[in-house]
Biopython code that builds the backbone (N, CA, C, O; Angstrom):
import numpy as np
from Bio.PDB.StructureBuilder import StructureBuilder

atoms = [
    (1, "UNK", "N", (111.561, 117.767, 93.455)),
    (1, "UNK", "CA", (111.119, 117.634, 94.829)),
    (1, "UNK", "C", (110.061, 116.534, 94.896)),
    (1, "UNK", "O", (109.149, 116.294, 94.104)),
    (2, "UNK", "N", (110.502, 115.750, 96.354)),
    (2, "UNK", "CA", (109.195, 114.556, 95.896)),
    (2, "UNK", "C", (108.124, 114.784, 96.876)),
    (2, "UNK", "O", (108.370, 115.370, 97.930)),
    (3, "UNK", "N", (107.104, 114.410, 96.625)),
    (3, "UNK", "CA", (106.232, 114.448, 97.545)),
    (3, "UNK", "C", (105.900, 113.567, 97.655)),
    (3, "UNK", "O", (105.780, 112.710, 96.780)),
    (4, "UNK", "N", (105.446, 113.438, 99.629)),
    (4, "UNK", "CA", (105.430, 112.422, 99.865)),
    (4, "UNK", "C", (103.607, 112.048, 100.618)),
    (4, "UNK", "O", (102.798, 112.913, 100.956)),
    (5, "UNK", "N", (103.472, 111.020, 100.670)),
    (5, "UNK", "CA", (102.033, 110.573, 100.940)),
    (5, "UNK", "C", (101.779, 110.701, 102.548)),
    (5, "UNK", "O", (102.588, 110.538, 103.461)),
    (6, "UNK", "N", (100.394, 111.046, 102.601)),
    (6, "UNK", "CA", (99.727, 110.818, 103.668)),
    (6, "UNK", "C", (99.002, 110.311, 104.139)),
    (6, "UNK", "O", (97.911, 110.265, 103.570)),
    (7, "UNK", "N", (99.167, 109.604, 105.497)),
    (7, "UNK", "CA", (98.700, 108.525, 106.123)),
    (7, "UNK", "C", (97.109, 108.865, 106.061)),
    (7, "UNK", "O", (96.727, 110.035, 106.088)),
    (8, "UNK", "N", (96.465, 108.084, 106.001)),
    (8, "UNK", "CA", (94.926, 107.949, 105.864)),
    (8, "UNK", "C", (94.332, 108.213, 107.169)),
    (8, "UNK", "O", (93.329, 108.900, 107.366)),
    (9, "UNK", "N", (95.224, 107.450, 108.277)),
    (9, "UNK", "CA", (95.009, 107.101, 109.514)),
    (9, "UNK", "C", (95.576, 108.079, 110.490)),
    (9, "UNK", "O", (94.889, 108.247, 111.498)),
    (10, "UNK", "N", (96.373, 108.569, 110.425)),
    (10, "UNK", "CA", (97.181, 109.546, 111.504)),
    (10, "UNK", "C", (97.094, 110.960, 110.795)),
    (10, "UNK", "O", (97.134, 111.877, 111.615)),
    (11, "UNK", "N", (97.002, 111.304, 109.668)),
    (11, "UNK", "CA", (96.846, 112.479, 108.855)),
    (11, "UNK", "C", (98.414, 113.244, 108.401)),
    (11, "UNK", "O", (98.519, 114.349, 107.868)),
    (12, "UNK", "N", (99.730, 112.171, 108.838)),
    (12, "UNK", "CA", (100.812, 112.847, 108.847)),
    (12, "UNK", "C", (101.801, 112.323, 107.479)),
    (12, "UNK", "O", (101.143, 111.524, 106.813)),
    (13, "UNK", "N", (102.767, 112.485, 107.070)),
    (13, "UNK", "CA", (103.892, 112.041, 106.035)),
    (13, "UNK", "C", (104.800, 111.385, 106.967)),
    (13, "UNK", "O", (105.140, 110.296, 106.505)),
    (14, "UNK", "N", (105.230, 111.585, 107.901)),
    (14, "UNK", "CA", (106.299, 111.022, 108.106)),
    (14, "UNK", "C", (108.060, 111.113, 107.743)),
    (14, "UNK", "O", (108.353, 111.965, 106.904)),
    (15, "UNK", "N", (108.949, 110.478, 108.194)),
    (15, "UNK", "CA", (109.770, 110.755, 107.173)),
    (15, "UNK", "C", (110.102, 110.212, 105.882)),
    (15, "UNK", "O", (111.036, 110.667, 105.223)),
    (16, "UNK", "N", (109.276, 109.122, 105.434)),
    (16, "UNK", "CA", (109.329, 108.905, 104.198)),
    (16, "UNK", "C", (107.596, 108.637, 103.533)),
    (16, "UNK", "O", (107.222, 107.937, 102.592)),
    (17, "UNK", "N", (107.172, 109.120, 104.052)),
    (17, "UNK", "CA", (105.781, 108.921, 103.770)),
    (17, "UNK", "C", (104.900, 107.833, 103.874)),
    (17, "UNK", "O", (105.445, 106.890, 104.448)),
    (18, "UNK", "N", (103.511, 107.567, 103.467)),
    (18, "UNK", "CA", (102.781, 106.275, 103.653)),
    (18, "UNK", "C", (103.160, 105.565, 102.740)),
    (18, "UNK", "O", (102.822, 105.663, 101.561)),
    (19, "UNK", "N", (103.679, 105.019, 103.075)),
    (19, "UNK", "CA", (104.266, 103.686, 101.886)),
    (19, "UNK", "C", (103.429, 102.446, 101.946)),
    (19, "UNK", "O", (103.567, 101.840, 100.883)),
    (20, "UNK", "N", (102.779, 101.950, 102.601)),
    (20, "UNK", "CA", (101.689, 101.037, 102.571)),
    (20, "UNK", "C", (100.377, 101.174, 102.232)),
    (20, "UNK", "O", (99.945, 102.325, 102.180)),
    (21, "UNK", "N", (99.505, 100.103, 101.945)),
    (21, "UNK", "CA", (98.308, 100.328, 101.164)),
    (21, "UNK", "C", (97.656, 99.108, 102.194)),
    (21, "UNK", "O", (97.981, 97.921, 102.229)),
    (22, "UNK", "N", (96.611, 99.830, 103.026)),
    (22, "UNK", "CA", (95.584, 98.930, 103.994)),
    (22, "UNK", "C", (94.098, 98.791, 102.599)),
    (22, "UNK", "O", (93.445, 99.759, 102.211)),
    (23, "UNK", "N", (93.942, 97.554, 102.185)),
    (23, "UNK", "CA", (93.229, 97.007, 102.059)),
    (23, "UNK", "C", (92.314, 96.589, 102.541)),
    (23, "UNK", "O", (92.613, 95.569, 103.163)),
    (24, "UNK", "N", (90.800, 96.936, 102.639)),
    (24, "UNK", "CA", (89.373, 96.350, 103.264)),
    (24, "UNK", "C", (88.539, 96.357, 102.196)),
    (24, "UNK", "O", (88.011, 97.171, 101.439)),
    (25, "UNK", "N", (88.593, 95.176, 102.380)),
    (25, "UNK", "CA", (87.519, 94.364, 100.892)),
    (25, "UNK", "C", (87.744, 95.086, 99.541)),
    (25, "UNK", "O", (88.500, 94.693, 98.653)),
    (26, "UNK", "N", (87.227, 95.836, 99.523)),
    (26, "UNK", "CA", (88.019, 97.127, 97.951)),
    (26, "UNK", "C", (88.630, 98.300, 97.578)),
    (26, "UNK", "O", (89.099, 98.845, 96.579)),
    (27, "UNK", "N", (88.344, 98.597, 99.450)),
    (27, "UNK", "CA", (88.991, 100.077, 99.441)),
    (27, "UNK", "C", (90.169, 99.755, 99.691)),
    (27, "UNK", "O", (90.516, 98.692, 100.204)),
    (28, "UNK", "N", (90.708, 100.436, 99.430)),
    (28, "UNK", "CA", (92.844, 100.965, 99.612)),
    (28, "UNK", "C", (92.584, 102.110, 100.274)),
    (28, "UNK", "O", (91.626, 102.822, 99.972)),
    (29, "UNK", "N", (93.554, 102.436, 101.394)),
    (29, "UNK", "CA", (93.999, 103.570, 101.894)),
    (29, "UNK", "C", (95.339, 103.553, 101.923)),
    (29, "UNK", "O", (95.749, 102.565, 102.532)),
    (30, "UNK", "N", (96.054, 104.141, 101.574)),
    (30, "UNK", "CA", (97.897, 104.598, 101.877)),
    (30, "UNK", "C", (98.033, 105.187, 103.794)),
    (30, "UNK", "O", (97.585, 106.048, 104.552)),
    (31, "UNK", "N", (98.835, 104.178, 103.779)),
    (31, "UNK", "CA", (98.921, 103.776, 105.693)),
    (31, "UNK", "C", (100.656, 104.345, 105.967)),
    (31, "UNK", "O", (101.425, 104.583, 105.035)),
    (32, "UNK", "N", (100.898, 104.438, 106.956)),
    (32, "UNK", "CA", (102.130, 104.089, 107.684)),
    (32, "UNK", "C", (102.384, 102.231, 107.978)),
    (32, "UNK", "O", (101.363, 101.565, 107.805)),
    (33, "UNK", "N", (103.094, 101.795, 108.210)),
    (33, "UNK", "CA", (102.951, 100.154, 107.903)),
    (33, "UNK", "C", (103.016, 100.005, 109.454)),
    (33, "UNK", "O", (102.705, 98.884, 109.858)),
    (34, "UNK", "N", (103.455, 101.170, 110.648)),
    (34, "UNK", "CA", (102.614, 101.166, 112.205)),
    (34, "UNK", "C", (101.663, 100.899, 112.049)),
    (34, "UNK", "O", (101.200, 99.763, 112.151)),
    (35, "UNK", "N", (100.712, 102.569, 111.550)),
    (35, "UNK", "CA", (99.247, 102.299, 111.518)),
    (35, "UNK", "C", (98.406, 101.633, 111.019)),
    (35, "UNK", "O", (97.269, 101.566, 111.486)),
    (36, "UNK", "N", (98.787, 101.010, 109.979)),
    (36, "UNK", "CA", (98.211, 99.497, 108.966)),
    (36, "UNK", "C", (97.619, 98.329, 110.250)),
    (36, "UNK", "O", (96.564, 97.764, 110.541)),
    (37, "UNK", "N", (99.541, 98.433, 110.937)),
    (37, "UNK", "CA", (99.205, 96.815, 111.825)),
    (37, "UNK", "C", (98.226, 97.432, 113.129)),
    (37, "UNK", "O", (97.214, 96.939, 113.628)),
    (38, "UNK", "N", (98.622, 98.127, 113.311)),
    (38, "UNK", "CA", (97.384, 98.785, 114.295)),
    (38, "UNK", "C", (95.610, 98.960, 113.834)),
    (38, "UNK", "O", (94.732, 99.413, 114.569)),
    (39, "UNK", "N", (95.472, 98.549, 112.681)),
    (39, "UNK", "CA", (94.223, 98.964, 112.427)),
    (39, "UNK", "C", (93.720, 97.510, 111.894)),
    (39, "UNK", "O", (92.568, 97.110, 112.062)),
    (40, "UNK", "N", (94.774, 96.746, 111.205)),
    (40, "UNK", "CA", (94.734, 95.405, 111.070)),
    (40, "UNK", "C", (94.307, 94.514, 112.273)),
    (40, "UNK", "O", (93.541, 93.555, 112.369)),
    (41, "UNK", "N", (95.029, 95.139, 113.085)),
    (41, "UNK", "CA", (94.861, 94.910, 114.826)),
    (41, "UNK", "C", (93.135, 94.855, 115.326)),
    (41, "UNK", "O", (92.510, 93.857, 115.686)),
    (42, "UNK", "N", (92.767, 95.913, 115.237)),
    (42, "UNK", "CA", (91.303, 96.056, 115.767)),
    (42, "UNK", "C", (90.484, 95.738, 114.936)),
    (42, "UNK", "O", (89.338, 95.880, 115.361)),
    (43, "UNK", "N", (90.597, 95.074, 113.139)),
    (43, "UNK", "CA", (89.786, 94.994, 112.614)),
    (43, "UNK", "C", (88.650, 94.054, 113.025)),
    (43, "UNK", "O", (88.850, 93.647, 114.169)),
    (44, "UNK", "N", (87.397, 93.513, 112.421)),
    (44, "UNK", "CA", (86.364, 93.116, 113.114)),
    (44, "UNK", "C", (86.581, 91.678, 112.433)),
    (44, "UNK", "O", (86.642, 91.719, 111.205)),
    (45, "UNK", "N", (86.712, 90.363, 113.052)),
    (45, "UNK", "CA", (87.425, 89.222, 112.582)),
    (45, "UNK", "C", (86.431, 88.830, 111.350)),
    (45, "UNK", "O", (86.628, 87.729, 110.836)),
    (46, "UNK", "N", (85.661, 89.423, 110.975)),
    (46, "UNK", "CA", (84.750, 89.094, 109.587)),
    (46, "UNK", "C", (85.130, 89.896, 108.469)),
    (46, "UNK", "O", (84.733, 89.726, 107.316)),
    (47, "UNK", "N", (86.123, 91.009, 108.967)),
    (47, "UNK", "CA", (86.641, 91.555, 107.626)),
    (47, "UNK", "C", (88.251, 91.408, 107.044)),
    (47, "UNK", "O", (89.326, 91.387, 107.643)),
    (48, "UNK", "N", (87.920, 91.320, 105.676)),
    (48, "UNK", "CA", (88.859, 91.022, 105.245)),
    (48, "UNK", "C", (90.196, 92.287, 104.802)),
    (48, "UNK", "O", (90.173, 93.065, 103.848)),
    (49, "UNK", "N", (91.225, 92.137, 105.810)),
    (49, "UNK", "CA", (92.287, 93.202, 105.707)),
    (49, "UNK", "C", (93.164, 92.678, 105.442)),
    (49, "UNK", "O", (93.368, 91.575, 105.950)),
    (50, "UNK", "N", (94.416, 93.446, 104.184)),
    (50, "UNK", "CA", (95.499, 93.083, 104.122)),
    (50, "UNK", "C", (95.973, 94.629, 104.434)),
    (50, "UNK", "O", (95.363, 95.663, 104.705)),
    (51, "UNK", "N", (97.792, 94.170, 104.209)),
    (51, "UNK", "CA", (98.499, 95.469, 104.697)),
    (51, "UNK", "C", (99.738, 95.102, 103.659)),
    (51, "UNK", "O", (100.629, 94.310, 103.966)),
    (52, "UNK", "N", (99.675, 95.692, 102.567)),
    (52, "UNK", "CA", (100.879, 95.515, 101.464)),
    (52, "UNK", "C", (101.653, 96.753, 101.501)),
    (52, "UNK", "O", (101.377, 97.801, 102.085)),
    (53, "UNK", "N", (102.751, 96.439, 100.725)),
    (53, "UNK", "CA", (103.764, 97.672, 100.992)),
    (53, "UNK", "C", (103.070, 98.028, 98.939)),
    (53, "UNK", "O", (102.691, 97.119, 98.200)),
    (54, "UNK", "N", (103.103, 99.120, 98.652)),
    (54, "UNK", "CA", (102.499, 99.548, 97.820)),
    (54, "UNK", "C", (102.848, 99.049, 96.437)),
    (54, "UNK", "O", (101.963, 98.774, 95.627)),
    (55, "UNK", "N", (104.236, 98.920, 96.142)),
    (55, "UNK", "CA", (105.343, 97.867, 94.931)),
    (55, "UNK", "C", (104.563, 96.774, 94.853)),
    (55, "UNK", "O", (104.254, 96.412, 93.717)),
    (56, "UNK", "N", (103.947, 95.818, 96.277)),
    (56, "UNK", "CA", (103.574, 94.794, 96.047)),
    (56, "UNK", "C", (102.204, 94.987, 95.727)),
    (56, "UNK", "O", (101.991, 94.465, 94.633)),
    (57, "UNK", "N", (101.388, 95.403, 96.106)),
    (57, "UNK", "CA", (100.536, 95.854, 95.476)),
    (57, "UNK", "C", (99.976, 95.949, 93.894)),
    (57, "UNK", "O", (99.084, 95.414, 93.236)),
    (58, "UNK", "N", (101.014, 96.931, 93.678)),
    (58, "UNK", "CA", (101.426, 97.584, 91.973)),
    (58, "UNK", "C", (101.165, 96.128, 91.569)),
    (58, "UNK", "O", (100.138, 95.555, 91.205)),
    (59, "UNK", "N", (102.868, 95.576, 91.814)),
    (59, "UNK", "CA", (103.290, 94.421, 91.062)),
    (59, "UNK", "C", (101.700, 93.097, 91.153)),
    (59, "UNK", "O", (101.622, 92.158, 90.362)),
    (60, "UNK", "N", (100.899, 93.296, 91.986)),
    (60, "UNK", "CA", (99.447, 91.950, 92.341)),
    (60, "UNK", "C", (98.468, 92.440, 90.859)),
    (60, "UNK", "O", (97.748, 91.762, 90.126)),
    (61, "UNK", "N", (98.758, 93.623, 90.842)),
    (61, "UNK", "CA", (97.349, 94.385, 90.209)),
    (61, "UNK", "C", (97.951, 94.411, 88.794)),
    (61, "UNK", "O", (97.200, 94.497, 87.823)),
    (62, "UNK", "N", (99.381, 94.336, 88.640)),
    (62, "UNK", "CA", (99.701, 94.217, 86.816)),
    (62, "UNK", "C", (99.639, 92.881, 86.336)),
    (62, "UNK", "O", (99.469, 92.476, 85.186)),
    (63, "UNK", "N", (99.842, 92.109, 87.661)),
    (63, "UNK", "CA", (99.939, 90.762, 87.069)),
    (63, "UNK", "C", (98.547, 89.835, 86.888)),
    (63, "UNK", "O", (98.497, 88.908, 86.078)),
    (64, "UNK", "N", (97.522, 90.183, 87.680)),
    (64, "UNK", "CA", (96.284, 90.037, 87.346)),
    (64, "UNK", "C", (96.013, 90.435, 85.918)),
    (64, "UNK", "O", (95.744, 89.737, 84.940)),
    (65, "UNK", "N", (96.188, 92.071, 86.084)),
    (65, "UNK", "CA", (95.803, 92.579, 84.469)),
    (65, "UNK", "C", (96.136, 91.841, 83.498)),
    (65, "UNK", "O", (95.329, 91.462, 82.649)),
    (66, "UNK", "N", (98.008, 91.393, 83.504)),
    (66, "UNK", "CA", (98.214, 90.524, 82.206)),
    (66, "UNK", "C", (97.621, 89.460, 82.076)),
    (66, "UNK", "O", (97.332, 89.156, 80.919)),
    (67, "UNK", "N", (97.231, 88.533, 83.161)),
    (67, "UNK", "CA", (96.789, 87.380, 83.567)),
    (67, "UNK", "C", (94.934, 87.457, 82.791)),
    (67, "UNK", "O", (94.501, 86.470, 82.197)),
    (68, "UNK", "N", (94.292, 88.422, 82.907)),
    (68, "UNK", "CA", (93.066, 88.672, 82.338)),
    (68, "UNK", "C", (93.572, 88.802, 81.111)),
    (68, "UNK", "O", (93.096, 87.851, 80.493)),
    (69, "UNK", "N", (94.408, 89.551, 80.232)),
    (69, "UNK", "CA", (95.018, 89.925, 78.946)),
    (69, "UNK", "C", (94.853, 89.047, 78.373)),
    (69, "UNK", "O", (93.970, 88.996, 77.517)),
    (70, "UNK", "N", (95.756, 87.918, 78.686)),
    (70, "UNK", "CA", (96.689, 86.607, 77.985)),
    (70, "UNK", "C", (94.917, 85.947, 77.783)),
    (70, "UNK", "O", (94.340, 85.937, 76.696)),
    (71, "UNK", "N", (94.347, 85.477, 79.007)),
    (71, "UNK", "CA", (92.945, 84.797, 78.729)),
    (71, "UNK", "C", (92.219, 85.749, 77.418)),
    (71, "UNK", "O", (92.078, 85.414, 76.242)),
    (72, "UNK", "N", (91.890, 86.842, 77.990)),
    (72, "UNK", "CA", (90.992, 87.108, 76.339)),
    (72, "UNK", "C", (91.400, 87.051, 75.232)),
    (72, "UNK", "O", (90.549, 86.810, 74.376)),
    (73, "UNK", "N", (92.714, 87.226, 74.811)),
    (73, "UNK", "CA", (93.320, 86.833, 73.679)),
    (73, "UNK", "C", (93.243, 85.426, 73.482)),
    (73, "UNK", "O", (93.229, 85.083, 72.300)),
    (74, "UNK", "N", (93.197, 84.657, 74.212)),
    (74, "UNK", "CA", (93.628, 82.839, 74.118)),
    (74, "UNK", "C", (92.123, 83.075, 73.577)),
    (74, "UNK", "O", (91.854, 82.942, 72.383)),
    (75, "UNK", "N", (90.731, 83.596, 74.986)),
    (75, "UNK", "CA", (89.436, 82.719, 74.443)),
    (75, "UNK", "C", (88.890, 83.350, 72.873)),
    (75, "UNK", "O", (87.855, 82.999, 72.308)),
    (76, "UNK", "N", (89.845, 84.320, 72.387)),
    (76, "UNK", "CA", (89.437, 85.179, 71.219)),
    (76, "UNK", "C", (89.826, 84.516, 69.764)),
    (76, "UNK", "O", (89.197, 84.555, 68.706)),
    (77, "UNK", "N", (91.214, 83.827, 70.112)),
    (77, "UNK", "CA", (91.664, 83.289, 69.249)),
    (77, "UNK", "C", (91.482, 81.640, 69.100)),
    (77, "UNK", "O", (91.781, 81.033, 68.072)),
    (78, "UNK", "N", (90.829, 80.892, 70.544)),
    (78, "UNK", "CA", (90.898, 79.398, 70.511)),
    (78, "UNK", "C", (88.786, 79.973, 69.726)),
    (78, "UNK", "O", (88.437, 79.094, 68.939)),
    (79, "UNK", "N", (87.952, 80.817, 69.832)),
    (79, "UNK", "CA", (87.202, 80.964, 69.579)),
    (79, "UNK", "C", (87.345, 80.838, 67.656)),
    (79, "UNK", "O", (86.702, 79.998, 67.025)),
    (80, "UNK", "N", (88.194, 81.731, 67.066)),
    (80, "UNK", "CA", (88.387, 81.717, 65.838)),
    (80, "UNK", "C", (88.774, 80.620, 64.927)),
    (80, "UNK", "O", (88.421, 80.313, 63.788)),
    (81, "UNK", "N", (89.745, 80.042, 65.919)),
    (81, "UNK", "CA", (90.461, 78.549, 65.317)),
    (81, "UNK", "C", (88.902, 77.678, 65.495)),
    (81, "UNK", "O", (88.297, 77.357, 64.472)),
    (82, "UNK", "N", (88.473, 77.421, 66.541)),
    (82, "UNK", "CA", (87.230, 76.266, 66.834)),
    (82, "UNK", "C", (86.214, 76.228, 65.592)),
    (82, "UNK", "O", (85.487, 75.245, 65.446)),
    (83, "UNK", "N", (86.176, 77.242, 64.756)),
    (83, "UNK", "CA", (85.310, 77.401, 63.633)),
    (83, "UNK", "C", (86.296, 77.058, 62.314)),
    (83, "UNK", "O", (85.696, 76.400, 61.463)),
    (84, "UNK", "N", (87.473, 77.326, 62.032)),
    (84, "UNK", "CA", (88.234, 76.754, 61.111)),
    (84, "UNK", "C", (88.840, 75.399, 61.589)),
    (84, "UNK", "O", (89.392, 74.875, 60.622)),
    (85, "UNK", "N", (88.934, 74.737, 62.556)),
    (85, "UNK", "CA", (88.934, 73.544, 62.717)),
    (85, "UNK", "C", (87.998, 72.263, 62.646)),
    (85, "UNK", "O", (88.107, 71.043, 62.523)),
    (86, "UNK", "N", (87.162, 73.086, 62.770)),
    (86, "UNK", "CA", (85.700, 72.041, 62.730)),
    (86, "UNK", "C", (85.376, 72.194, 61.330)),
    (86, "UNK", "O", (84.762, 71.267, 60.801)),
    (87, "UNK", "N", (85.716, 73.316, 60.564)),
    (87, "UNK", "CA", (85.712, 73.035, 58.960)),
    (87, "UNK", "C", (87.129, 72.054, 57.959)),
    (87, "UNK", "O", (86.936, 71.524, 56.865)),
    (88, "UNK", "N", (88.293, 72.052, 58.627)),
    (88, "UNK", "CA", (89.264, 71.716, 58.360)),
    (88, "UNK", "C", (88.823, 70.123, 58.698)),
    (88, "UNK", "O", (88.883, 69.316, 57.770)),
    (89, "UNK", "N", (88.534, 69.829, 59.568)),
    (89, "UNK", "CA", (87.893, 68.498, 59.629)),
    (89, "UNK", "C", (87.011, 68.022, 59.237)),
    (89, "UNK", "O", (86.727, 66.847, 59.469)),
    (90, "UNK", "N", (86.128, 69.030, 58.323)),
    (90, "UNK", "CA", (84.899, 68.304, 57.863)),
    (90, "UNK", "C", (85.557, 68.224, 56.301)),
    (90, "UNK", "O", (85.246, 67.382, 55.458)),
    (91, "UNK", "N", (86.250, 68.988, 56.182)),
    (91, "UNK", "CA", (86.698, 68.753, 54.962)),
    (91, "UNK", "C", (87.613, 67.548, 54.704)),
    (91, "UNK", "O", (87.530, 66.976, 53.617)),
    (92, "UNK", "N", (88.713, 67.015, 55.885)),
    (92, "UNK", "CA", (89.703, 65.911, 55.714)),
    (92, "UNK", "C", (88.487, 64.807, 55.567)),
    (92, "UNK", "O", (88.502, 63.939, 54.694)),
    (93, "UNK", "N", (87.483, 64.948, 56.489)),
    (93, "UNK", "CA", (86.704, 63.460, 56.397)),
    (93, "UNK", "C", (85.466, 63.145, 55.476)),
    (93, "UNK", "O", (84.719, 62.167, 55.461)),
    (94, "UNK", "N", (85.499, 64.681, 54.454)),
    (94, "UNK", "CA", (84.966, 64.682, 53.252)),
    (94, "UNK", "C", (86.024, 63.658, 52.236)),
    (94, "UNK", "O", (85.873, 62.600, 51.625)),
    (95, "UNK", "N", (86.853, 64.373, 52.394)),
    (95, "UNK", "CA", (88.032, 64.056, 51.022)),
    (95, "UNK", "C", (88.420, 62.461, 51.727)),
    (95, "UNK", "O", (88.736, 61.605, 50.900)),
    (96, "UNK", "N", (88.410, 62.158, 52.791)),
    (96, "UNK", "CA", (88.751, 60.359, 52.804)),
    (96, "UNK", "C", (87.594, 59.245, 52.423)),
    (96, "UNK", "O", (87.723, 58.028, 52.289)),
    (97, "UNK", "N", (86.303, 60.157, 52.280)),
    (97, "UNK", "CA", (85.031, 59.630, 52.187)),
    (97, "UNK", "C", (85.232, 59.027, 50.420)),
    (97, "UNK", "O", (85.016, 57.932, 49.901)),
    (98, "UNK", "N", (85.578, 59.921, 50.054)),
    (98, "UNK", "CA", (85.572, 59.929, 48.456)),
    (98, "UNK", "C", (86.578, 59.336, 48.011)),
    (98, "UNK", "O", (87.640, 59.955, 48.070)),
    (99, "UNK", "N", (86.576, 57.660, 47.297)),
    (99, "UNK", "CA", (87.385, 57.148, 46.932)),
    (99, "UNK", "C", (88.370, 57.585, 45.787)),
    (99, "UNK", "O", (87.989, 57.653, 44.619)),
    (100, "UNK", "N", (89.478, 57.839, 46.122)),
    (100, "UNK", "CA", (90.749, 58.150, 44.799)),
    (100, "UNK", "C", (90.988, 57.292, 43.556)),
    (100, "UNK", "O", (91.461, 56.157, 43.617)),
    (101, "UNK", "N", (90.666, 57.844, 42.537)),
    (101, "UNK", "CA", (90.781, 56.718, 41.176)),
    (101, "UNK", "C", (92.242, 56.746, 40.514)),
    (101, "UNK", "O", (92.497, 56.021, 39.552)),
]
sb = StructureBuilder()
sb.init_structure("model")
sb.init_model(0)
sb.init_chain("A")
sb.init_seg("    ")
for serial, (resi, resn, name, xyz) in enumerate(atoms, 1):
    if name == "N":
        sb.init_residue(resn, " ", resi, " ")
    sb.init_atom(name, np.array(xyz, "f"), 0.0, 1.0, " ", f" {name:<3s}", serial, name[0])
structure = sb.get_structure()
């Protein structure tokens, strides 16, 4: 049996429930995607509202996550190499310094 969500705004399910996510600055509420544009509607033109269907949402917030992921691994590993490279080079321009007999 599924259960289904309730509107933040009207207090009801509906027949398929709140499937939208009203966004104001950090809060999320799960909307009806009526009551979203209706509240989107009266918002105060200095605040910042979106009205996503909740998938899109999901899908904004995993792809950020990987998007932060991929960077700390890169600055973790270009961090590790930057110290064996700067030795790998002090060493090539050691060994060209020193004439071969």
């Amino acid at each position: 049996m599924s259960q289904l969500r309730v509107c933040a705004f009207c207090g009801n399910t509906g027949k398929n429930g709140a499937n939208f996510v009203l966004c104001v600055g950090r809060d999320e509420n799960r909307v009806h995607k009526y009551c979203g544009e209706k509240l989107r509607e009266q918002a105060p033109p200095e605040a910042t509202v979106r009205l996503l269907h909740w998938a899109e949402l999901a899908r904004e917030k995993r792809e950020a996550k990987a998007l932060q992921e991929q960077e700390r691994v890169s600055d973790f590993w270009s961090g590790k190499f930057a110290k064996a490279a700067a030795r790998k080079a002090a060493a090539l321009n050691g060994a060209k310094a020193v004439p071969a007999n």
